[in-house]
C-alpha positions in Angstrom: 24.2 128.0 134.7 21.0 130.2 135.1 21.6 133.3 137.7 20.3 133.5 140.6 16.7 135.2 141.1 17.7 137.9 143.2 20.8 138.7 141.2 18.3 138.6 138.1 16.3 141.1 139.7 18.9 143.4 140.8 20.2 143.3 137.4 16.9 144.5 135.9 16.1 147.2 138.1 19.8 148.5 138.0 20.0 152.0 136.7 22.8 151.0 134.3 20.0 149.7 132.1 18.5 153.0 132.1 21.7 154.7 130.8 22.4 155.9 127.7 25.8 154.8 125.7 27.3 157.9 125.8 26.6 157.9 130.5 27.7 154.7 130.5 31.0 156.1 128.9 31.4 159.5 130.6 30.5 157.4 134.2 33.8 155.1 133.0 36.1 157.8 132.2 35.1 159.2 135.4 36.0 156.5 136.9 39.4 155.9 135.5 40.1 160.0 136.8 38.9 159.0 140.1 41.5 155.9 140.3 44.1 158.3 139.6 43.2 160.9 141.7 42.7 158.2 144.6 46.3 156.7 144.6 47.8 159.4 143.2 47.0 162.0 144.9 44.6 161.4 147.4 41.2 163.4 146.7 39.4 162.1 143.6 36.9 159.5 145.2 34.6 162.2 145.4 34.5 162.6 141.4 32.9 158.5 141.4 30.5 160.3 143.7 29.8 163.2 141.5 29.8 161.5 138.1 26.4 159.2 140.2 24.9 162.0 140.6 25.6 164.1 137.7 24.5 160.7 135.6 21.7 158.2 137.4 19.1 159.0 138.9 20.1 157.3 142.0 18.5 159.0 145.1 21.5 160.1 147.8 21.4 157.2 149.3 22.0 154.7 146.4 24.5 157.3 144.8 26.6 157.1 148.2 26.0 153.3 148.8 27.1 152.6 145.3 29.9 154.5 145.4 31.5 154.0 148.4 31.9 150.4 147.6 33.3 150.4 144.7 36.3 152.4 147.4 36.5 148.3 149.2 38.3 147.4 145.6 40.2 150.6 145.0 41.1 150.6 148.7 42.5 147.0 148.6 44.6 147.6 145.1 45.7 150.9 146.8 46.8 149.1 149.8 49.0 146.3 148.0 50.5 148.7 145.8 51.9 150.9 148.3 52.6 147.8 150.3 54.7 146.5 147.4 57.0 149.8 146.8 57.6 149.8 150.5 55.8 152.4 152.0 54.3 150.5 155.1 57.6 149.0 156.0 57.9 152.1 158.1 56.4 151.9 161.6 55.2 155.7 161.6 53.1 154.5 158.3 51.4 151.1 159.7 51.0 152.9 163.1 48.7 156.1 162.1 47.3 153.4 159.4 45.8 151.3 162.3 44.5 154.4 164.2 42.7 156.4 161.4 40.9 152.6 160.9 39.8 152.0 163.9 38.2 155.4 164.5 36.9 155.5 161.5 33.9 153.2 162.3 32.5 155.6 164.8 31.9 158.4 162.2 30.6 156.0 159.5 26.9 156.1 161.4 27.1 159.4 161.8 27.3 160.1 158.0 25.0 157.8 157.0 22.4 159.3 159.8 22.9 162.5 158.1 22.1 161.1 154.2 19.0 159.6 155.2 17.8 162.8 155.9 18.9 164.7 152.7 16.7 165.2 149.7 18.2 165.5 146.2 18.5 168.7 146.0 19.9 169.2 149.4 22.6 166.3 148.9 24.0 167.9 145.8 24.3 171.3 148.0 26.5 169.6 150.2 28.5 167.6 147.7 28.8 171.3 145.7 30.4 172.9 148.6 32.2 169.7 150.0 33.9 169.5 146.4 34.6 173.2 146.6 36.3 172.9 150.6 38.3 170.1 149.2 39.5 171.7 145.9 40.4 174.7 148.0 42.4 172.1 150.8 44.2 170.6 147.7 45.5 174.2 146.1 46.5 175.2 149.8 48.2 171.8 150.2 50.0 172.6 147.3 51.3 175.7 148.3 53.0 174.4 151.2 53.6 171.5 149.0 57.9 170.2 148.3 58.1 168.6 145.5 57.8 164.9 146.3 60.7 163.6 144.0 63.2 165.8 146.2 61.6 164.6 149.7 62.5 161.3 151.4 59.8 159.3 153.1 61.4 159.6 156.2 61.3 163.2 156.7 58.5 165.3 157.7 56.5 165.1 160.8 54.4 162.8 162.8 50.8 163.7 163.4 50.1 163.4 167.3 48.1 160.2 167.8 45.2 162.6 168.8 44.9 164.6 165.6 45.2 161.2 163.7 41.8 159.6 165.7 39.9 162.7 164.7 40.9 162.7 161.1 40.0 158.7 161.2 36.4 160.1 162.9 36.2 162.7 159.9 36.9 160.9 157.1 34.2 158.1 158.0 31.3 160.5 158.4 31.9 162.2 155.5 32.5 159.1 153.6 29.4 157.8 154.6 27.6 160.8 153.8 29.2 161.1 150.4 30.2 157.5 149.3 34.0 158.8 149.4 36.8 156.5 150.1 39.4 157.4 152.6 42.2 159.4 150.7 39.8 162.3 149.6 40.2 164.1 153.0 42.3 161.9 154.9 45.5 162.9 152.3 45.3 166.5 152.8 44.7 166.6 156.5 47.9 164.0 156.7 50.0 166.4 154.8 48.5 169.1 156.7 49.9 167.7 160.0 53.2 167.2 158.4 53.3 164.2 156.8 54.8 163.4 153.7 52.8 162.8 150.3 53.9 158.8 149.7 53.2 157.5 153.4 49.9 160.1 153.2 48.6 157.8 149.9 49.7 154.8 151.9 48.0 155.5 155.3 45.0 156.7 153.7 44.5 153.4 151.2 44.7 151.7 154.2 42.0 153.1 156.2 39.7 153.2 152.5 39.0 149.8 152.7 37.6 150.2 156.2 36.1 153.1 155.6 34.1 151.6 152.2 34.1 148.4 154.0 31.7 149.2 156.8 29.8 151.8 154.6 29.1 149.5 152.3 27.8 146.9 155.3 25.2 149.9 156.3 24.1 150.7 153.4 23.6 147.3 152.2 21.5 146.6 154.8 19.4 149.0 153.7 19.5 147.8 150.1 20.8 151.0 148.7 23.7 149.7 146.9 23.2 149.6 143.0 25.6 146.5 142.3 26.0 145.8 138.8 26.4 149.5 138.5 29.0 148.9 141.3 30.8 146.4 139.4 30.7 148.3 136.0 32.7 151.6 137.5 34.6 149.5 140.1 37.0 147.9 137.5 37.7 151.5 135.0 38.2 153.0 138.9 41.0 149.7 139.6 42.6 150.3 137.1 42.6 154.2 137.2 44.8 153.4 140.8 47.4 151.0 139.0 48.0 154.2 136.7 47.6 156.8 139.6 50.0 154.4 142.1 53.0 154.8 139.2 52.1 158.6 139.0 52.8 159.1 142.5 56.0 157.3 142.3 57.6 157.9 139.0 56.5 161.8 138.9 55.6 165.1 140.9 52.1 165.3 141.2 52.0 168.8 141.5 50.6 169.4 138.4 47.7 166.9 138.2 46.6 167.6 142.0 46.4 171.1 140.6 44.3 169.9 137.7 42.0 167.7 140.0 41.6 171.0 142.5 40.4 173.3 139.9 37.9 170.3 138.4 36.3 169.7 141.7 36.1 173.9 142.6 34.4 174.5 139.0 32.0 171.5 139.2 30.9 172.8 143.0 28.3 175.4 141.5 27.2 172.9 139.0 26.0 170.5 141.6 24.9 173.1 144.2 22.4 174.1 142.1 21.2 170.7 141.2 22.6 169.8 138.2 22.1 166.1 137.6 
């Protein structure tokens, strides 16, 4: 059955024709890493955002269009993984799930306001000191870290309902602005407030797919999505969460948060002064 005309002619002007072999396979390996670093630790949507970048020549707004939903599958698989090893069958953890998604649609215009605005050079600025901020949050997190084999679910505290709307505000305008799903900042700032590492992953892949969802809406809108480059790091980044979900549950993640901290805080002067 011949394709549709408009899906023929977002296929040929798709920047993943423009790519050479060895992109197309840094941009999936990239994508498995940021899988894992989604569901297994929290921040590592950002690296689908910085391999775009670093890799197309999308303009800011495709790069964050594309990327962020590609975060409405990874969200999704997230979500029913946690969901099947138990995680929202406590009340705390589907109660601060349903806050951080619905204020997270009233920073999602905000973010995109703010990208419309931002040249190349000035979006990989941002993105080079947003990476840095967030590897530096990660290594703190992990000094105040227990080790998450040794910790029960149950223990820890409970962010006040407050701080949980502002971190749902937050993490939609930067994930509009970046094309980040939900975990990159909503994980630390959970574990920040005292939550513990599992129900922060589970919260947090909750809130991704509402976060990618309506990002995705705007920026389709404004036809700055990229889809068959979508699709092609979407399913390396799926299964990058299968791998990162059994991570989180089967070993400390200590050491690979670690890793992903010092990747992001070396790759911030890299894209702050333009590389791409």
């Amino acid at each position: 059955m011949a394709l549709p005309e408009s899906a023929l002619s977002d296929i040929m002007h798709s920047a993943l024709l423009s790519l050479a072999t060895t992109d197309v396979v840094y941009l999936a390996l990239i994508s498995i890493a940021a899988g894992v670093g989604i569901s297994a630790v929290g921040p590592g949507g950002v690296l689908m955002t910085i391999g775009l970048f670093a890799f197309t020549p999308l303009s800011p707004s495709l790069v964050a269009g594309t990327a962020i939903v590609t975060h409405v599958a990874t969200g999704l698989v997230g979500t029913l993984a946690y969901w099947r090893s138990g995680q929202f069958h406590d009340r705390r953890v589907r109660r601060i799930a349903v806050i951080l998604c619905a204020t997270t649609i009233v920073g999602i215009p905000i973010g995109m306001a703010v990208n419309a605005h931002l040249s190349h050079h000035d979006f990989g600025l941002l993105l080079g000191i947003f990476s840095a901020v967030i590897g530096a949050l990660v290594l703190y997190r992990q000094r105040r870290a227990v080790d998450e084999t040794h910790t029960a679910d149950a223990a820890g505290a409970t962010p006040h309902d407050a701080i949980t709307a502002l971190t749902g505000i937050g993490v939609g305008a930067a994930a509009a602005l970046f094309g980040i799903g939900g975990p990159m900042l909503c994980v630390p700032l959970l574990i920040a407030a005292g939550l513990p590492m599992l129900p922060a992953l589970a919260a947090a892949q909750a809130q991704s797919v509402m976060v990618a969802g309506s990002g995705a809406i705007g920026y389709a809108a404004q036809g700055a999505i990229d889809w068959p480059l979508a699709i092609a790091v979407a399913i390396p980044q799926m299964a990058g969460v299968v791998v990162g979900w059994t991570i989180a549950r089967a070993v400390p993640a200590r050491a690979l948060a670690l890793c992903l901290a010092f990747v992001l805080i070396a790759l911030a002067p890299y894209l702050a002064l333009g590389g791409g």
